[in-house]
LUMZATOR-746298 format. One record per residue (C-alpha): x, y, z. Coordinates in steps of 0.02 Angstrom, whole numbers, padded with zeros to 5 digits, always signed. Each point is the difference from the previous one (the first is absolute). Layout:
XYZ;...
//
This chain:
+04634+06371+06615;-00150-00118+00016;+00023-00174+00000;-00028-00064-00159;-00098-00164-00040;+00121-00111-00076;-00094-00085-00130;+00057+00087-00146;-00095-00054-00176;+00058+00002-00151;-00177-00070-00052;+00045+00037-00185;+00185-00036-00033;-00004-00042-00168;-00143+00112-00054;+00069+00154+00093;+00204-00007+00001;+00080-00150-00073;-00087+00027-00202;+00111-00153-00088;-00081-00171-00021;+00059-00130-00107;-00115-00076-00129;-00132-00113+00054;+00097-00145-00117;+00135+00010+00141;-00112+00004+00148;-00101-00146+00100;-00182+00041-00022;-00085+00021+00167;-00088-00170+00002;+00176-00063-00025;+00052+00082+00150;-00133-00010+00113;+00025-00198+00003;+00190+00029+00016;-00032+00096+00158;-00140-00123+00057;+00142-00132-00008;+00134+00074+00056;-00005+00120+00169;+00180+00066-00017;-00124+00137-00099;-00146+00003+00125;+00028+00090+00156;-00004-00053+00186;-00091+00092+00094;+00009-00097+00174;+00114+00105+00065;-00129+00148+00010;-00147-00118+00046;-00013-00183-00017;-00166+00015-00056;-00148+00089-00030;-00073-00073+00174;+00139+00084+00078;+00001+00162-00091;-00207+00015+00038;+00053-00036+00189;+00125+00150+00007;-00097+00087-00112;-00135-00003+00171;+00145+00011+00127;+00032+00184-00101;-00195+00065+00034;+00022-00024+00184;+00164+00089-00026;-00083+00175-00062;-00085+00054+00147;+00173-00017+00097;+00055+00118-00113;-00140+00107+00015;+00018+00013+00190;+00187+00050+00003;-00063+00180-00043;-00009+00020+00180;+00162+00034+00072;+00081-00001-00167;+00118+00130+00022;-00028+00022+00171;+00222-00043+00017;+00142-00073-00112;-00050-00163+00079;-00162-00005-00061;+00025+00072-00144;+00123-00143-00056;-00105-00124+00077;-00156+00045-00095;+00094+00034-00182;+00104-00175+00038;-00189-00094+00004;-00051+00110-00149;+00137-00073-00081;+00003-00194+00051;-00192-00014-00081;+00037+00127-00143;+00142-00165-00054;-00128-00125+00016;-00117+00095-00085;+00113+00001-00142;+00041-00167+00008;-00212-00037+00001;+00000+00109-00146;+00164-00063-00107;-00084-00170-00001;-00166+00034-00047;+00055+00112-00158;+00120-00133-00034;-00149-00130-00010;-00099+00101-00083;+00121+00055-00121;+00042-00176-00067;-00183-00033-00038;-00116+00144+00000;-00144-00143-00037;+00011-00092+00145;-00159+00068+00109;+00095-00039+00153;+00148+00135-00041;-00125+00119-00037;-00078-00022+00158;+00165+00003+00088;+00084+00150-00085;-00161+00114+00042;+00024-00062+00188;+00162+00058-00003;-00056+00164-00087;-00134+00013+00139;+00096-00017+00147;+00138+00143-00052;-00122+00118-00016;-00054-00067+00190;+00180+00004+00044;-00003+00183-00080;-00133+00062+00099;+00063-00084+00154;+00158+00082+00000;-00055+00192-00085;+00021+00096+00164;+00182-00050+00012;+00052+00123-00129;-00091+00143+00084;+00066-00052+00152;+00167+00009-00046;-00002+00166-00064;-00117+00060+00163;+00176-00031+00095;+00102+00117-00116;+00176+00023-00048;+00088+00055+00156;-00086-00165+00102;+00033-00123-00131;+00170+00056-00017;+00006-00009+00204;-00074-00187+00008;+00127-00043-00156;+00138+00021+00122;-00053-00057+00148;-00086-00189-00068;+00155-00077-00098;-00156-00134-00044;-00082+00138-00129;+00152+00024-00098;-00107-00137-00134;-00141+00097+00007;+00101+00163-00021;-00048+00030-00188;-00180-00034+00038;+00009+00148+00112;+00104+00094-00091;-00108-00003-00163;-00171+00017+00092;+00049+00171+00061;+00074+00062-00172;-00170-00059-00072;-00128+00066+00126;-00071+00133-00071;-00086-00099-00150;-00088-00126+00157;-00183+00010+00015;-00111-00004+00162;+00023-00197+00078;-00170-00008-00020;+00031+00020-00187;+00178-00071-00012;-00128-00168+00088;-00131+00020-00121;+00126+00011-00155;+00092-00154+00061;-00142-00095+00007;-00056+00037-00169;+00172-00033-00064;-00060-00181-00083;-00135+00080-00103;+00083+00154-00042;+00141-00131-00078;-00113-00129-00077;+00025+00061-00180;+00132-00112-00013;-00069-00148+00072;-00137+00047-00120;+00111+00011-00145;+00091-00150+00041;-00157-00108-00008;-00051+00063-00147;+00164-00036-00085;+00052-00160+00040;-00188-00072+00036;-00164+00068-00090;+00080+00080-00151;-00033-00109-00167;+00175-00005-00113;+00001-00035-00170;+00050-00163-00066;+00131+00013-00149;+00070-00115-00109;+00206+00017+00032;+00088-00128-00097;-00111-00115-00034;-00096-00014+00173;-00119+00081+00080;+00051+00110+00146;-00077+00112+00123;+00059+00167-00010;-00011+00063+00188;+00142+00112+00042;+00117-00145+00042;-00022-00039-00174;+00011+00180-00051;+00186+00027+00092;+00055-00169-00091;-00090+00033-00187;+00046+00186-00002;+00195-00043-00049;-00067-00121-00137;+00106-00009-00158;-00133+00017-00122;-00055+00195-00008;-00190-00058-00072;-00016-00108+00170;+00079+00129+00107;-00134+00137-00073;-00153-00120+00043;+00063-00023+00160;+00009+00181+00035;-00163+00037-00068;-00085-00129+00079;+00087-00014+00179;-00065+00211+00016;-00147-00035-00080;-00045-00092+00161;+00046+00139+00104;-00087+00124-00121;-00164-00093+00051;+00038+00035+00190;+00048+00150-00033;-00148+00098+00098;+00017-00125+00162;+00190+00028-00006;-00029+00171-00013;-00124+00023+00122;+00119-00120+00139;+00167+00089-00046;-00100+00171+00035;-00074-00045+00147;+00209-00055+00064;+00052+00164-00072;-00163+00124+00093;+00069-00084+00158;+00157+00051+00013;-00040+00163-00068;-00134+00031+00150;+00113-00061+00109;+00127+00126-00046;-00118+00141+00019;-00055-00068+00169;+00183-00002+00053;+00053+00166-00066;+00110-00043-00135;+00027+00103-00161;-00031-00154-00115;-00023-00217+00019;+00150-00015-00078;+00094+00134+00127;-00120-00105+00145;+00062-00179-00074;+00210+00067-00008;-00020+00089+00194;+00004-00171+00091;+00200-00039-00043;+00012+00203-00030;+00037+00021-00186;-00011+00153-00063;-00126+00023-00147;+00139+00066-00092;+00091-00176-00040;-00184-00074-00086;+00008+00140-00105;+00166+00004-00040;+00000-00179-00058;-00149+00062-00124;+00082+00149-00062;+00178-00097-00036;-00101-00146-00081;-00105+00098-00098;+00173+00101-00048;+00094-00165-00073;-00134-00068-00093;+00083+00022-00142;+00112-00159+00084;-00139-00092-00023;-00051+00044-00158;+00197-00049-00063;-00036-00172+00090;-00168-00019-00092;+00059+00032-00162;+00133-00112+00032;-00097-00140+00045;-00090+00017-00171;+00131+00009-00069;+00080-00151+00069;-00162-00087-00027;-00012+00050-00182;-00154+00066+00020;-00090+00130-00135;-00083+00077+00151;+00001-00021+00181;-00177-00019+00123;-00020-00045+00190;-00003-00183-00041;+00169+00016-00058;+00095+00042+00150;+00016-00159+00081;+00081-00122-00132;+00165-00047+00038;+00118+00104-00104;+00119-00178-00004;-00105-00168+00025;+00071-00119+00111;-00039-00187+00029;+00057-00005+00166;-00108-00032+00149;+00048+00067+00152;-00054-00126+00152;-00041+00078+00171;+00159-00096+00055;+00078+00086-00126;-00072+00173+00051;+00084-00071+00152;+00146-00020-00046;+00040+00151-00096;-00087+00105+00144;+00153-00060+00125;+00138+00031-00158;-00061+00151-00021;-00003+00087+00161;+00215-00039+00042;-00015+00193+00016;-00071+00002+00152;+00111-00122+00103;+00012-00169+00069;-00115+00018+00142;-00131+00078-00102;+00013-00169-00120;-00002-00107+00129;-00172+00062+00098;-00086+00011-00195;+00056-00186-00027;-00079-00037+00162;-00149+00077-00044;-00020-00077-00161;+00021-00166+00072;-00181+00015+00105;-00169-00012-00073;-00063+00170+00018;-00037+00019-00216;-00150-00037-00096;+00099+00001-00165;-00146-00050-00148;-00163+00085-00081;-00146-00117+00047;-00203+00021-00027;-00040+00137+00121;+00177+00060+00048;+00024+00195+00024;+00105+00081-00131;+00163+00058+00005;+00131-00012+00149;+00034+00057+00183;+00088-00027+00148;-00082-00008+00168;+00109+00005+00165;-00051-00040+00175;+00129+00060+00132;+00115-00151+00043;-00053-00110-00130;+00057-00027-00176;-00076+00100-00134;-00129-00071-00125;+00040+00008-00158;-00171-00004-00126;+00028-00002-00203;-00069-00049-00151;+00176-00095-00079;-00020-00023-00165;+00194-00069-00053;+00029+00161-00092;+00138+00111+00038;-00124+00138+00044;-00059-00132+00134;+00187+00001+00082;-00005+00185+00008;-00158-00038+00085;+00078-00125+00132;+00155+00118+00047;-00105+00148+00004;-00118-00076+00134;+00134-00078+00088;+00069+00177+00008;-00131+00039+00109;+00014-00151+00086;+00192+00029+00025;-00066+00192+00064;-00101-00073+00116;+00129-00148+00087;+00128+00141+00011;-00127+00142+00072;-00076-00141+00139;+00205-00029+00037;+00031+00179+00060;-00154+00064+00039;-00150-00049+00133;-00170-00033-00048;-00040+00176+00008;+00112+00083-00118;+00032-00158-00120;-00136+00043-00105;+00068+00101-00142;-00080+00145-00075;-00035-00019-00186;+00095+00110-00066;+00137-00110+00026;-00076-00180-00022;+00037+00010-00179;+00183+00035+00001;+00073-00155+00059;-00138-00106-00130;+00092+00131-00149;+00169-00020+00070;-00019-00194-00003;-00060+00012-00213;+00136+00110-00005;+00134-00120+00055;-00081-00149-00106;+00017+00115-00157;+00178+00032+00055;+00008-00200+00019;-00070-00047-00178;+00087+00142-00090;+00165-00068+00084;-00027-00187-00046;-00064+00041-00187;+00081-00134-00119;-00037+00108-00163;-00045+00154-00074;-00187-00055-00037;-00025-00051+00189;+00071+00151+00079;-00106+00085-00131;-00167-00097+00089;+00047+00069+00173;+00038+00191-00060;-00164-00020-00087;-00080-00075+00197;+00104+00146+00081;-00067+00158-00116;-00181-00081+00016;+00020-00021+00188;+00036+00203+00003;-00150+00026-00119;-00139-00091+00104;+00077+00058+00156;+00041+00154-00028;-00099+00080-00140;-00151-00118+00026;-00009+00040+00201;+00005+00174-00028;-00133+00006-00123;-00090-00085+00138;+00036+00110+00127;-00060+00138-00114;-00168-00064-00035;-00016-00031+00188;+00027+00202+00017;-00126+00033-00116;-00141-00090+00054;+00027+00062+00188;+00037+00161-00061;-00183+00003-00102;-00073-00073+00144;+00066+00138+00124;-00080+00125-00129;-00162-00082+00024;+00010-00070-00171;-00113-00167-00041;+00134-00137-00031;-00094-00162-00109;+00053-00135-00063;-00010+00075-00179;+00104+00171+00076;+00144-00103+00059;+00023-00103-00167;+00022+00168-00077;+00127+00069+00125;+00086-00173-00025;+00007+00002-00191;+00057+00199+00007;+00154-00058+00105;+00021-00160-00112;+00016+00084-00153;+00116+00152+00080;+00130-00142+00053;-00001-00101-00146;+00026+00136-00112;-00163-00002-00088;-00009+00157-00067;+00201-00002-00057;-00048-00179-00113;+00104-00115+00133;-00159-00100+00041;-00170+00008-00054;-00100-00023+00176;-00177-00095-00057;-00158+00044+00098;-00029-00170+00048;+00167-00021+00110;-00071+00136+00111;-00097-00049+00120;+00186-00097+00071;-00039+00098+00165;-00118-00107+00045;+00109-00144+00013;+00117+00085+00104;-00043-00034+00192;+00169+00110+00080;-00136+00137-00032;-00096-00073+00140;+00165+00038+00104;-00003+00209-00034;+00151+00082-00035;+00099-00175+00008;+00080-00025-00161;+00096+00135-00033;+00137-00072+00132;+00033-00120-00121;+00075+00149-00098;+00085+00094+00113;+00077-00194+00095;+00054-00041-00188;+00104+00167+00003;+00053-00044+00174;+00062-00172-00039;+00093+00068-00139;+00109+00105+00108;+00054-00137+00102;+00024-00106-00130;+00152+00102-00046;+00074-00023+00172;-00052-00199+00003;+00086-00012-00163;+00164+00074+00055;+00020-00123+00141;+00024+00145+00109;-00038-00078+00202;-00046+00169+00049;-00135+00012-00142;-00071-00177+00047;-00021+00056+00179;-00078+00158-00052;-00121-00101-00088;-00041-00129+00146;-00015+00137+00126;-00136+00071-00089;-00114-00156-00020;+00070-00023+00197;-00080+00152+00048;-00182-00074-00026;-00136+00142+00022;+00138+00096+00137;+00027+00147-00120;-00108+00097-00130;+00062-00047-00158;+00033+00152-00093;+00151+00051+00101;+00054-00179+00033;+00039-00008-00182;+00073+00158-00012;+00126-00050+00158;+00034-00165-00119;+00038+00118-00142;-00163+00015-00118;-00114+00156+00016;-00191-00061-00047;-00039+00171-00005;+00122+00054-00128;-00013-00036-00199;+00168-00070+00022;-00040-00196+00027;-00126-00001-00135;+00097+00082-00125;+00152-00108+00052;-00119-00138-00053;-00057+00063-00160;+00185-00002-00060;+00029-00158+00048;-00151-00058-00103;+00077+00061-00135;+00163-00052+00024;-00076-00166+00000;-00085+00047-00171;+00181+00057-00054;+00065-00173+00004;-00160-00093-00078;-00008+00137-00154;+00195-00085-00005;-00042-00167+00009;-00124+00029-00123;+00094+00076-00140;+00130-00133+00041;-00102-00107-00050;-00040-00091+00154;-00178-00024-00028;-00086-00065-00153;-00159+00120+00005;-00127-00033+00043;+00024-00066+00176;+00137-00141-00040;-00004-00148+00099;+00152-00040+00122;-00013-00171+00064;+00005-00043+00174;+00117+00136+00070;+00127-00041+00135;-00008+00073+00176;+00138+00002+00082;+00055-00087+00155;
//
């Protein structure tokens, strides 16, 4: 397979998977944490050991231009023997690393203040020079598959030195058919920064030149950008909650037209460039690279869309639970049992190391390590991206970006990212540069697997009945906003790509109404489990994985996957632990699909998602118990700072 970039976002962790957030009477405000990180820069990152700074990073930044005609000129002779062949894809290779170590730290400057004219400047360098790098290096692929099977295979054995450039090879021939002319495959690299600028585009408007509303939340005055919005949304007063809402998308609902008109313009890209290629569809274009058949997208729909009635028993719940007389989209975030605890990034820390025992001593030991360096930028501040990611640069420790708010949700947060991180120490460890990268179909099963083995953890360690009634409550929403709320992603992805490809206009105005369709299917509109209002629509808008095409759905399909190893983690089974580690070992070495399937867990089977669906509602089993046993005074009782284990 391709190598694979290994900067994996998660740009909207709390808005897209992790849906629990503590009231904002339990959480620092951002002012409040913005100085805390100013003072303290355990929770700032260190970025010297990428460049020490931004003197340096301009100076390599220059040393990479002269690189790119090098590059160019190895087309001559590239294939010409083994030697050369290995010689040429070894130099592609050494400036493709630096490249992404150029890159890593200019979206991690930008990232942390998107203000800051400087970053700006700097993260549009970096965009420029890929596309240079692209169009420096677009005849390689051609190249490659100009040699054919029979030679590469020849070369392969007689130049031990390609063996790291082996799946390179290997995947450029299984792919050639869908290359263009170089001249083209040049000309499309090269245009690679503007085709992609929606984003960027986005981004800025977001975090920058959009005006927020300015509310009135306990007694102050507080501006209700989507910070805010992530933090208000699980307020315990339903009145508050509802203005939120209404105001938070009523700010999107006045961008709606721009946002339209940027997301269409991401989405008419990858559906020309599809149709250039000769694939069927984007989305069959967008699953080719790692191999997935189309099959496993649309499976995931079709078992989601069969086991909504799971949901709907989980909704109904939750009003229940809440003591509700009716139940809207402002209502789903509340905690279902308050807590006063706050949970410290040390002690996200701490229960991130407690929690993964399951996967051995050494594994412990290199995530303490990790933790121990300054590679996080922990708090919200003015400016600050939203959400959470990890970025990796080959032989380096991970960053680790978040938005910690001392909720729970905000250590699902941590371990999930350092999941990734965790992916990408043990990937570097067994594989080289060129095969590290893993393909994304699997980044998100070692992030699940880690919130897996923290709910384990907390369930474990739960003092009484009320507190191990929080965490079921955490669990089942975890599997709702992962799940459910990923899918119904993925499914308005299809349908605006799939309106586009019939040469329907997509607006603005069009995609609201796909968006509030698939709301109101989910949430049971129509069967009187929740009453979706018009004004909660337009929540597309704030969702930027749809600048990353047919991304989010792995967040699905990794939840199912994580859940099947969970089973084995949980027995303490040696076999099942190394099963697991082999497959975040094997980096981007192997397609995916039948990786999994090797490890036990057929993606393209309803088997792992219905397997999940039950255990959703085992989970609801034992709160409806708890419940009627009187564990919870409704609505939402209050269990006071709950233990967590050792």
């Amino acid at each position: 397979m391709p190598t694979k970039p290994q900067a994996l976002p998660r740009l909207a962790a709390l808005a897209l998977v992790s849906c629990m957030a503590v009231g904002a009477a339990h959480a620092q405000t951002p002012s409040t944490q913005a100085a805390v990180a100013a003072a303290d820069p355990r929770y700032t990152w260190d970025l010297s050991p990428l460049f020490k700074d931004d003197a340096s990073w301009e100076a390599e930044r220059q040393a990479l231009l002269a690189e790119l005609p090098k590059l160019k000129a190895l087309e001559k002779g590239f294939g010409n023997s083994a030697t050369s062949l290995r010689r040429g894809l070894d130099q592609i290779s050494a400036v493709n690393l630096r490249m992404r170590k150029l890159g890593v730290y200019a979206n991690a400057m930008s990232s942390t203040d998107n203000r800051n004219a400087r970053n700006q400047e700097r993260a549009a360098q970096a965009r420029s020079l890929w596309g240079q790098y692209g169009a420096s290096v677009a005849w390689v692929d051609t190249a490659i598959a100009a040699l054919g099977t029979n030679r590469v295979d020849r070369f392969l054995r007689a130049e031990p030195g390609l063996a790291r450039h082996a799946v390179r090879l290997q995947e450029t021939l299984r792919q050639a058919k869908h290359r263009l002319h170089p001249e083209a495959e040049k000309a499309m690299a090269a245009l690679s920064p503007v085709l992609n600028a929606q984003s960027t585009t986005r981004q800025l408007l977001v975090t920058v030149d959009m005006e927020w509303p300015t509310l009135t939340i306990d007694g102050k005055p507080q501006r209700l950008d989507s910070t805010a919005y992530t933090r208000l949304r699980a307020h315990p007063d339903r009145a508050l909650r509802k203005q939120v809402f209404d105001s938070f998308f009523a700010s999107y609902g006045r961008v709606e037209n721009t946002l339209g008109s940027t997301l269409a313009q991401r989405v008419e890209a990858g559906v020309v460039n599809a149709r250039l290629r000769g694939y069927t569809s984007a989305v069959a274009a967008s699953l080719a690279a790692d191999a997935i058949p189309e099959s496993v997208y649309r499976t995931l729909v079709a078992e989601a869309n069969a086991g909504l009635p799971t949901l709907h028993r989980y909704l109904k719940l939750r009003q229940k639970m809440l003591g509700l007389p009716d139940l809207g989209y402002h209502d789903i975030y509340p905690d279902l049992v308050r807590t006063n605890k706050r949970y410290t990034p040390e002690e996200a820390a701490r229960l991130t190391l407690a929690s993964t025992a399951p996967l051995g001593a050494a594994y412990q030991a290199r995530l303490q390590q990790a933790l121990g360096e300054r590679t996080m930028h922990v708090y919200p501040a003015p400016g600050k991206s939203q959400g959470a990611y990890q970025s990796g640069v080959y032989g380096l420790t991970p960053l680790i970006f978040l938005n910690h708010q001392d909720t729970f949700d905000s250590v699902s947060t941590y371990t999930h990212e350092w999941g990734h991180g965790m992916h990408t120490l043990q990937a570097n460890g067994a594989q080289p540069f060129e095969t590290a990268g893993y393909p994304l179909f699997l980044a998100e099963i070692a992030a699940f697997t880690h919130e897996l083995l923290l709910q384990d953890h907390v369930l474990k360690n739960a003092s009484s009945k009320e507190e191990r009634l929080f965490y079921l409550g955490e669990a089942v929403e975890r599997l709702r906003g992962t799940f459910f709320r990923q899918t119904m992603f993925a499914e308005f992805e299809l349908q605006v790509h799939d309106a586009l490809e019939r040469g329907e206009a997509v607006t603005g105005k069009r995609m609201t109404q796909m968006y509030c369709s698939l709301l109101k299917k989910y949430h049971g509109d129509a069967q009187g489990v929740m009453k979706i209002d018009p004004a909660v629509c337009s929540e597309w808008a704030f969702i930027p994985h749809f600048y990353r095409p047919f991304y989010v759905y792995q967040y699905a399909t990794s939840m199912a996957a994580a859940s099947h190893f969970i089973e084995g983690l949980r027995s303490g089974d040696a076999k099942a632990r190394d099963t697991y580690l082999n497959v975040l070992k094997s980096g981007g070495s192997r397609h995916p699909v039948p990786l999994l399937k090797e490890a036990g867990v057929d993606m393209d089977s309803p088997q792992p998602y219905r397997a999940l669906l039950k255990q959703m509602n085992s989970l609801m089993d034992e709160m409806e118990k708890l419940v009627a046993e009187g564990a919870a005074t409704l609505p939402a009782a209050a269990v006071a700072a709950p233990s967590t284990g050792g």
